[in-house]
Structures are given as structure tokens and as C-alpha cells.
N, C-alpha and C positions, 0 to 999 in steps of 0.2 A: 845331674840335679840331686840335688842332696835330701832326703822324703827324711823326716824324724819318726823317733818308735811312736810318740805319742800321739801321732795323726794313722799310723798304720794300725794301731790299737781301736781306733774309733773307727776304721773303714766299714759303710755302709751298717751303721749304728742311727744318723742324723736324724731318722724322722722315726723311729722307735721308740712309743708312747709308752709302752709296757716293762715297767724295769724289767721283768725276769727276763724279758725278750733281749733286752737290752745286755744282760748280763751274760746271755747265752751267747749271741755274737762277738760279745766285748772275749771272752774267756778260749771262744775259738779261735778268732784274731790272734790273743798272747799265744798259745799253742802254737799256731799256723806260722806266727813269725819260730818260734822256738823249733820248730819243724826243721824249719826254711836252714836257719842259720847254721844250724845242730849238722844237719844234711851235708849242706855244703861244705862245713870244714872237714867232715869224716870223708866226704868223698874225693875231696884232695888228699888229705891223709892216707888212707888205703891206696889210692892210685901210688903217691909216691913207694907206696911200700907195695905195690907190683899185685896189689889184691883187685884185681879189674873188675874182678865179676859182683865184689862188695861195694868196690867203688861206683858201677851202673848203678847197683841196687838202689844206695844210697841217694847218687845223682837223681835217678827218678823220684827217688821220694821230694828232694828239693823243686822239682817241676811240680808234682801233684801238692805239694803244700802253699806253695807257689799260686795253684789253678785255685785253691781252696780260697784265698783271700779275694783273688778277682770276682769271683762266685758273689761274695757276703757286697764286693763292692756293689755288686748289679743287684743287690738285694734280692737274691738266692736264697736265702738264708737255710732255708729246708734242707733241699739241696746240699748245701756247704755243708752241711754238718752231719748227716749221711754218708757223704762220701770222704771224711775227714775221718769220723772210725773206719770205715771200709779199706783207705788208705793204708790208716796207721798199722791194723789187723795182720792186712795181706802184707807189710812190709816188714812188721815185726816176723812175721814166721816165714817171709823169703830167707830175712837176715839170720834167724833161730839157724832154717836148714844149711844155708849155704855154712856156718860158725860148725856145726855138726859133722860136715863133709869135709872140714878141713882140719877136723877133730880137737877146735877149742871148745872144749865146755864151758865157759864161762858165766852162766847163767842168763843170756840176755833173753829167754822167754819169762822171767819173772816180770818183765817190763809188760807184762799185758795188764797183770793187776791193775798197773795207774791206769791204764786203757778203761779197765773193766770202771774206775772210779769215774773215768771220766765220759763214759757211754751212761750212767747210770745218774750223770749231772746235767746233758745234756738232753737226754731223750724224755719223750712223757709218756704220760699214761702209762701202759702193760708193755712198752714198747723198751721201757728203760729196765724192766726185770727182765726182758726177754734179751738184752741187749748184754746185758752182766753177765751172768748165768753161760748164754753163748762165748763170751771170753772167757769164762772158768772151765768154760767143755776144752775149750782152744789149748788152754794152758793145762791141761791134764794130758791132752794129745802131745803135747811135745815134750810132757814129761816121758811118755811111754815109749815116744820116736826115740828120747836121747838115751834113757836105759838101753835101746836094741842098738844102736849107734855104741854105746859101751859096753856090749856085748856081755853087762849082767844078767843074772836072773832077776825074776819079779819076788823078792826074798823078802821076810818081813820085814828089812829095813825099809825095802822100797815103797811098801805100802803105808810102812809109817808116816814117811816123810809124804805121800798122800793126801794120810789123814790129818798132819797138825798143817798142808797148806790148804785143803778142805774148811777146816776150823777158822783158819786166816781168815780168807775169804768170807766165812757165812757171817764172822765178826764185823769184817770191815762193812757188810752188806749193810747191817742194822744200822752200823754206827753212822755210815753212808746217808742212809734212808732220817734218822734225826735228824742229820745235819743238813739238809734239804728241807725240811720241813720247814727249820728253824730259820734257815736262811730266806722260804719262802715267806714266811710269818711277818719277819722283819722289813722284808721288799718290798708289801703293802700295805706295810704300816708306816713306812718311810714314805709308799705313793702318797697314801692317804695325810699323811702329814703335810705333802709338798704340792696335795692338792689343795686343801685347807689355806696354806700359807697366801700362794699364786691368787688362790678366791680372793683374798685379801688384799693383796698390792695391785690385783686387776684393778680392782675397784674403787682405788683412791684415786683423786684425779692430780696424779702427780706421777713425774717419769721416774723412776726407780732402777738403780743397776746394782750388782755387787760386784767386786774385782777380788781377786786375790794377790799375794805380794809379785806373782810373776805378770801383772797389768792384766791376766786373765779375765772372764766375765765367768762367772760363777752363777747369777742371776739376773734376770733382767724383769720387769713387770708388761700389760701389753701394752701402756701407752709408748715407753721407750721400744718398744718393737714397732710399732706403725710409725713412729717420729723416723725411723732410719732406713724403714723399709725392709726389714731382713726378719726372717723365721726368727723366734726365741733359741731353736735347735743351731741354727748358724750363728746366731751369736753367742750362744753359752759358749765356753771352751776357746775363742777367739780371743787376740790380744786386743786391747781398746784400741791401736792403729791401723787393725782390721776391720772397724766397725765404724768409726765415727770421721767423716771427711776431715781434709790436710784441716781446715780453718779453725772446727772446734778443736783438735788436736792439739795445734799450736796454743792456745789459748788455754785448754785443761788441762791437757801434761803435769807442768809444771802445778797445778792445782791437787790432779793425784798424786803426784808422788810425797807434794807437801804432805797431805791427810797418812800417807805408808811413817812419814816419819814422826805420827802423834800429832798432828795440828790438824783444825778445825775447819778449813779458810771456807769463806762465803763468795756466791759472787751475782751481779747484777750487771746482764749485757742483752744487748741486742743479738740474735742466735739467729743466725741463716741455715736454711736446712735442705739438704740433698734439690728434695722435687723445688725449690728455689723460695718457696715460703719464709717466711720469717716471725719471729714473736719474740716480747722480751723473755730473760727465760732469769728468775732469780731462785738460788739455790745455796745448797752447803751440801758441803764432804766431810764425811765423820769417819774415822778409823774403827774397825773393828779390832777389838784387845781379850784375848781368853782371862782365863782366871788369873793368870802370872804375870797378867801383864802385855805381854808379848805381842804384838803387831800381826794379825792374822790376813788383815785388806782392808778395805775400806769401800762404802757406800755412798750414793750418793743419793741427793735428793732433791732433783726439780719442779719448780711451778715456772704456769705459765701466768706471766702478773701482766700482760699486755693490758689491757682494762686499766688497772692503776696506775702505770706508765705514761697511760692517754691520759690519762687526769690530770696528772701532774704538768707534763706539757702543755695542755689547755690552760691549768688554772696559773700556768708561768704564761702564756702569752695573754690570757686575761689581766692576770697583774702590768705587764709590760703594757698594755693597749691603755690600761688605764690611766699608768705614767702619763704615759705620750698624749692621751688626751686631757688631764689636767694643764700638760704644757700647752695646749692649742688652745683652752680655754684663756688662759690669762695671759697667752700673743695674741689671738685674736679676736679676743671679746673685752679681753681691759682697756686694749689700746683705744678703738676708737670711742669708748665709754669715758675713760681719761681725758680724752678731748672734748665731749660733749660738754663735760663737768667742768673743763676749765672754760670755754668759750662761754658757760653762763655765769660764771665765778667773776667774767670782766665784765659781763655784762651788766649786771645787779648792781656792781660799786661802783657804774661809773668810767671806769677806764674805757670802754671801747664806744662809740656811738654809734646812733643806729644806723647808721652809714654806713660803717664799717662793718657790722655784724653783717646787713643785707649783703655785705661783698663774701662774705662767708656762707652764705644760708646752702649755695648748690654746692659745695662743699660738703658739708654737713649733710645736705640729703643726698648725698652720693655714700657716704659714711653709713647712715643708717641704715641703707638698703642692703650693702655690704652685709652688714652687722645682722640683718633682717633674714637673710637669705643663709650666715652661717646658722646659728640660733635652729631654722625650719633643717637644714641640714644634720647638724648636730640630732635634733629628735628623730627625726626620719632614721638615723644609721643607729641611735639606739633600740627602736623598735627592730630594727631588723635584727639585732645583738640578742634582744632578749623574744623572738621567733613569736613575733605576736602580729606578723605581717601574714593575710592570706591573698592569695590573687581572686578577682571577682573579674573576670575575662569579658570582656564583649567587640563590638566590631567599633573602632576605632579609627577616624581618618588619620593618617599619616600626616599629609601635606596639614591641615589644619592645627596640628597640633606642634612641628614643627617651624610653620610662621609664627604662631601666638609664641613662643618661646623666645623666636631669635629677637622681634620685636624688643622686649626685655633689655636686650643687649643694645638697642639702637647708639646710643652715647656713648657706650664705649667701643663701640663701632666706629662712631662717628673721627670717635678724637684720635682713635688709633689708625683712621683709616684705612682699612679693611677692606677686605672684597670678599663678603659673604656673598655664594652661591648655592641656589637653592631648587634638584633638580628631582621632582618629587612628582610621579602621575597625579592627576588632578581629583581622581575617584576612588583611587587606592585606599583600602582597609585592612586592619590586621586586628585579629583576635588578640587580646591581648587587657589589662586593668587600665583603663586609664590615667590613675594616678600614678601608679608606677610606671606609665610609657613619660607621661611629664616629668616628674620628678627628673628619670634618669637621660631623656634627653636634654632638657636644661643644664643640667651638669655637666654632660660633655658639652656640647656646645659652651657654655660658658669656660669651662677646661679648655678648647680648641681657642678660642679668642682670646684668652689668659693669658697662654705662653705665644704666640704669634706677633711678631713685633709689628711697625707701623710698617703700613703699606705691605700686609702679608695678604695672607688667601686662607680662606676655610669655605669647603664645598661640601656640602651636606647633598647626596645621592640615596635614590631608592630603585631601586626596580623588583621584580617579581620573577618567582621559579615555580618551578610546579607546585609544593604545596607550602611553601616558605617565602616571605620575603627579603632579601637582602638589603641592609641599611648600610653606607657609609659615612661616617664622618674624617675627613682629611684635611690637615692643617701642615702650614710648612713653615713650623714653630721651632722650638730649641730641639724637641724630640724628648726620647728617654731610653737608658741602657737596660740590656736585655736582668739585669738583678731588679731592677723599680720597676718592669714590666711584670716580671713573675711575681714581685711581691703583689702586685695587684689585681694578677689572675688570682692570687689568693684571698683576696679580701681583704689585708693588713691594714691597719694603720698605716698612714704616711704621710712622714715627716711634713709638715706645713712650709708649701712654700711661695713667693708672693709672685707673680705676674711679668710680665716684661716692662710695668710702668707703675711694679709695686701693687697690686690688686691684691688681695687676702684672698686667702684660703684655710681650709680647716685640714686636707690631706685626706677627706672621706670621701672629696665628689665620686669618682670612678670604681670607691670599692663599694660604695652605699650603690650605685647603676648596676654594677656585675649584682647584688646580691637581688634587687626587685627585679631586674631582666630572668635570672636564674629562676625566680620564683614562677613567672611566665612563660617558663619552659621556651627560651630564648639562649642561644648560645652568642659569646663573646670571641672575639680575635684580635689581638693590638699587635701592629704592628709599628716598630719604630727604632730609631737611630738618631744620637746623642746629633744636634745640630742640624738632623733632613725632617724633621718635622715628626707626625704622629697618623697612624691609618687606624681606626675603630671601623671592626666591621661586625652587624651583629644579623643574625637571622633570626625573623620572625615568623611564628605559624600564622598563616591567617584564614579569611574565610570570605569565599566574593557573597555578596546581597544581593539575594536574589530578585526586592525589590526593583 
């Protein structure tokens, strides 16, 4: 499996709030791979050229620099970096002696210096002079080792060169010691910066990311942190195909990489999210451009507009509702108005006598009732549109309120020959508004009679359950497909359609019933199939009398 440097660089970094901390892992890391790799090619190296005992030396050093990253991974960190000078110390002066015993001088204990630089960047407090200082002692000892190894005197050359790496040393100390200050200085004034910034983009309520040219996350805000589920620390540094499910992917890709090439694009969509939520989510992508010009990455920037989304959806099916009821208006309210107005028009000049009119009168009052009944309809499903309906509940006979309705019906009962059945307890009551149990039984029942052709069946049933009563009405009419069903689980308008012997309608009865049933905390169920007729089954709460 193939591990890149720039994931072995951040090992056991991720949840390191403290830059310097941050910087000290990051810095042992680069070393401990430089360790690692350094190691391993010198210790093939030497092996081939038959140097065994440099090539172990070495090889171990590649195990313990090796153990050093594992360490930082398990978040060690102390640890690791202890034993990373302790390491490098005892390795550099195995290597010093073994170079000396086979009589290369070639200076490889000057390498503790960087040591000394780098035990005095790591360590804190009195622990990082005591840490120096001990490498300066180190490195004076194997000055004196290798003089006796070159069998000189201690001559005033020797103490020269001594003294000007003494002077080295106490240079690099100081210069060491600003440059940590400075570095510290700046590491939290950088925190402090990108504390500031984060207070900032927490607190807008918009999801915020930044990329760099390699699709990296460079910044993220915490709304975009909780929308994804993932630490800020696991996303920083991640590609955005690391971070955002295949769906957004497929859909923004093509969005960043437009903004990486200087464009601005916007976009407005319905956004699914991990834990299966959703909202609309409308945004833009802006490139970020230094001074020159140049393409650095690019941001982005989401709202959540669900709220105005719904609006516009409502105030689009309010406009469609309305259409569609100016057209029910003037089918079904012109026409038999039209007819009234001609039938008087013959009447008044003469053309028709009064013979002829009386042959018309139950016509006409078959018309007006029609006409009578859309009209009380039509208001009824606007009050319920503009929510200015409350339920006033009380105990209600079923069976009585069901005869007085179908009654209504008798004539068109009559003509269409029908077998209304009516199987209702005699004492039964349910909680419930009165006018709204009327209204919306009326309407179905007259809906079951409507579409039921001559010589059909509508059975009207009630029985009782423990704290509900169960109503059916079932007709074995034309029916309806499960789309005209659900449109009227939803309350839609619907389309006007006439009878099986021509009878008007408006297309409200059953959504105007589901909304006054709803309001009585009454549940609905239709069930039905184009040509096997129609089942309404509704439950109601009610309440026995205890007179």
C-alpha cells in the first residue's frame, strides 16, 4: 500500500489545538521520516561495501526512527521526542566510534550540532539548555576521543580549534534562542488570528469551506463541520472526495473546478445529506486570486433557503389552485345559471307556455340545488384555505346524522336506482363538530352516489373500537387511480368531474372532508381501483354518554 509523505508528516498531529505543539510533532515527524530513509539506504550501502557492524548500526537506527513515528502516531508525543534525541545522541557517537576504529576521520561528530539545534527546538523550559549544552559536552568528548585515536598531542592547535567550535556553538545558542522566540511570537499571533477569523465564520449562519488548487480543504466553518459529521481537524487537509458523499460530489466537482479556472457559478438545489436529511441549499463559489492575479483556490459559500423554497412552492400551487378554481367557477356555476336565464328569456316573450315551463320546473329545481350545494361548497373549502375553521367537538349521533344526509339524496337515488345501505348502531356517538361531521359526510356520500352507476350499491357502515370509531363508506362505482388518490390525501384541487348521469361537481368535495375531518383529529383512508369502485374508511374519537 502505498502511504504518501504528506500524510506521514501529519501522523498523530489531528487533534493538536496548540500550534507549537503542533509544530513540534510536525518537525519530528519530517526528521523521523529523514531518519528513516537516510538509515536505510546507508545501511544497504555499507552492507554492500562489507562494513556490517555500520551497516547494523545504521539498520537499527532505521527500526528506532521507525518506532519514533509509531510513538507520535499513538499520541506519545513526549515520549517520541525524548527518545528521538536519545536515539539520534547514542547513534551518532556509536557511528562517531565505530568511523574512528576503522581510522576514517571524517568528521561525522560535527553532526551533533544540528542535534544540539534540534534538542533546543524541541524541548522547553531549562530542559532545552540542559539538552544543548549536553550535546556540546558530547561533542567535545569526541573531539578528545579522536585526537587520542590520532595519536596527537593536545598542542595549541588542538585547543584552538576548541575554542573557535566553543564560539560556534555559544553563537548558534543565542542566535537559536531569537529564532524561537520569534517563531514562538508569531505561532500565536497566527493562533490568535485564526481564532478571531473561526469566531467569525462560526457565527454566520452559512456553511463556509476553503479549497486549495489541489481540491484540498484548507478551512472549513462549524456549520460545514456538523452538516458532514466530521471533526474540522479530519477535514482540513482532506481532498473534497474525502469529505462530501458520492451525490454532492457528482453535482459540485464540476462547480469547483469551474471557480479554480476564474468563474463564479451559483447554484440552487435540493441537498441530501449523510444522516438522510435534506434542505435546499443555494450558494456560489468564488475563486480566491493573490495580488498577480493567480488562482490560489477557491470558497465557497452556503445558505440554507428551505423557508423560501416552501414559499415559492406554496405560492406556485396557490396560483395553480386558483386557475383551476376560476375554471370550476364558470363550468360549474355559469352553466346552470345560463340555463336559468334562458328558460326566463322564453318565458317573458312568450315563446314557451305555461305548460311547457311547468314541464321544466323539476328540472330546474334539480339545477338549483346542484347549483346550491356547489356555491355552500365552494365557501366551506375557502374558509378552510384561509384556516379560519376551529372544531367545537361535542358528542354527536352518528346514525342520525347519516340518515338526515342520505335523505338529500333520495331522487337521485331514486332515478339511478341504487341500493343505499345503512348499517350504523342505533345509540352510537362520537366526539366530534357537528358541522363539520355534516358537511363532510354529505360529500362523500353524495361523491359514492355520483360515480356509482344505475343499479349499483353504496353501504355506509360504522362499528366501534376501543377508543375510536371506525366509519366506512363503499361504493362499487368507476373507482380512482392510486395518482387522484394521493392527490387527495393531499387536499388538491381536483379537476371537476360530472357523474355517471352527468351530475356537477366542483373537485373539492373529498379534499374540503379530509381537511374538516383533520381538523377533528379524525384520520382518513381511500382505498380504490380505476372500475372496482371506491372504500373511505375514517376513524373517529369518541365519547360514550354516560346519561
Amino acid at each position: 500500500m502505498k502511504i504518501p509523505f504528506s500524510k506521514l508528516a501529519y501522523v498523530g498531529t489531528e487533534k493538536l489545538d496548540d500550534p507549537l505543539s503542533f509544530q513540534r510533532v510536525f518537525f519530528i515527524n519530517i526528521l523521523s521520516i529523514l531518519g528513516v530513509s537516510i538509515s536505510l539506504i546507508d545501511s544497504v550501502l555499507l552492507f554492500f561495501e562489507r562494513l556490517y557492524l555500520q551497516s547494523g548500526v545504521t539498520f537499527t537506527c532505521f527500526v528506532l526512527y521507525g518506532f519514533i513515528l509509531f510513538l507520535n502516531k499513538k499520541k506519545r508525543h513526549h515520549l517520541a521526542g525524548g527518545l528521538f534525541l536519545l536515539f539520534s545522541f547514542l547513534a551518532l557517537i556509536a557511528i562517531t566510534i565505530v568511523a574512528y576504529e576503522q581510522g576514517r576521520f571524517n568528521e561525522t561528530e560535527n553532526v551533533i550540532i544540528a542535534l544540539m539545534t534540534v534538542a533546543y527546538l524541541l524541548l522547553q523550559a531549562r530542559v532545552k539548555v540542559i539538552g544543548y549544552w549536553f550535546g556540546f559536552a558530547v561533542l567535545i568528548g569526541c573531539k578528545f576521543l579522536k585526537q587520542q585515536y590520532l595519536g596527537g598531542s593536545l598542542d595549541f592547535t588542538f585547543w584552538l580549534t576548541l575554542q573557535n567550535i566553543s564560539i560556534l556553538c555559544l553563537i548558534l545558542f543565542f542566535t537559536i534562542d531569537a529564532f524561537r522566540k520569534s517563531l514562538i511570537k508569531a505561532l500565536l499571533k497566527l493562533q490568535e488570528k485564526d481564532e478571531v477569523l473561526y469566531s467569525m465564520i462560526d457565527n454566520v449562519p452559512l456553511f463556509i469551506a476553503l479549497f486549495d488548487q489541489d481540491l484540498k480543504y484548507k478551512m472549513v466553518n462549524l456549520n460545514y463541520e456538523k452538516a458532514f459529521g466530521k471533526k474540522r481537524d479530519e477535514i482540513i487537509g482532506s481532498r473534497v472526495e474525502d469529505v462530501l458523499p458520492d451525490n454532492i460530489v457528482e453535482t459540485h466537482l464540476p462547480l469547483i473546478k469551474a471557480a479554480m479556472n476564474g468563474e463564479s457559478p451559483e447554484f440552487l438545489e435540493k441537498t441530501y445529506m449523510p444522516d438522510g436529511s435534506s434542505f435546499y441549499a443555494g450558494g456560489k463559489y468564488v475563486p480566491i486570486k493573490s495580488n498577480d492575479g493567480e488562482i490560489l483556490g477557491a470558497t465557497v459559500f452556503v445558505n440554507d433557503v428551505s423557508k423560501l423554497e416552501t414559499a415559492k412552492i406554496k405560492l406556485k400551487e396557490a396560483n395553480d389552485t386558483k386557475d383551476r378554481l376560476f375554471s370550476i367557477v364558470a363550468h360549474d356555476i355559469r352553466g346552470p345559471l345560463d340555463l336559468f336565464e334562458g328558460l326566463l328569456n322564453v318565458s317573458s316573450d312568450g315563446t314557451i307556455s305555461q305548460k311547457d315551463f311547468l314541464k321544466h320546473q323539476e328540472n330546474v329545481k334539480e339545477k338549483l340545488g346542484e347549483l346550491k350545494e356547489t356555491v355552500n361548497t365552494l365557501l366551506n373549502w375557502a374558509k378552510t384555505q384561509l384556516e379560519g375553521i376551529n372544531a367545537s367537538p361535542s358528542l354527536v349521533n352518528v346514525g342520525r346524522i347519516i340518515k338526515s344526509n342520505s335523505i338529500l339524496y333520495d331522487e337521485l337515488i331514486k332515478r339511478k336506482k341504487i341500493n343505499l345501505e345503512v348499517k350504523v348502531p342505533k345509540e352510537l356517538e362520537v366526539w366530534i363538530d357537528e358541522n363539520h361531521f355534516k358537511i363532510s359526510i354529505r360529500n362523500m356520500i353524495h361523491n359514492a352516489l355520483k360515480f356509482t352507476p344505475d343499479g349499483g350499491e353504496v353501504i355506509t357502515s360504522v362499528v366501534k373500537a376501543k377508543d375510536q370509531v371506525s366509519m366506512t363508506i363503499k361504493d362499487n362505482g368507476v373507482g380512482m387511480d392510486l395518482e387522484r388518490i394521493n392527490s387527495i390525501m393531499k387536499k388538491e384541487l381536483q379537476n371537476s368531474s360530472s357523474g355517471t348521469l352527468g351530475e356537477l361537481g366542483t373537485g373539492l368535495g373529498l379534499s374540503l372532508s379530509l381537511a374538516l375531518l383533520e381538523k377533528n383529529n379524525c384520520t382518513v383512508n381511500i382505498n380504490s381501483e380505476p372500475n372496482r369502485g371506491t372504500e373511505i374508511k375514517i376513524s373517529i374519537p369518541y365519547k360514550l354518554n354516560d346519561n
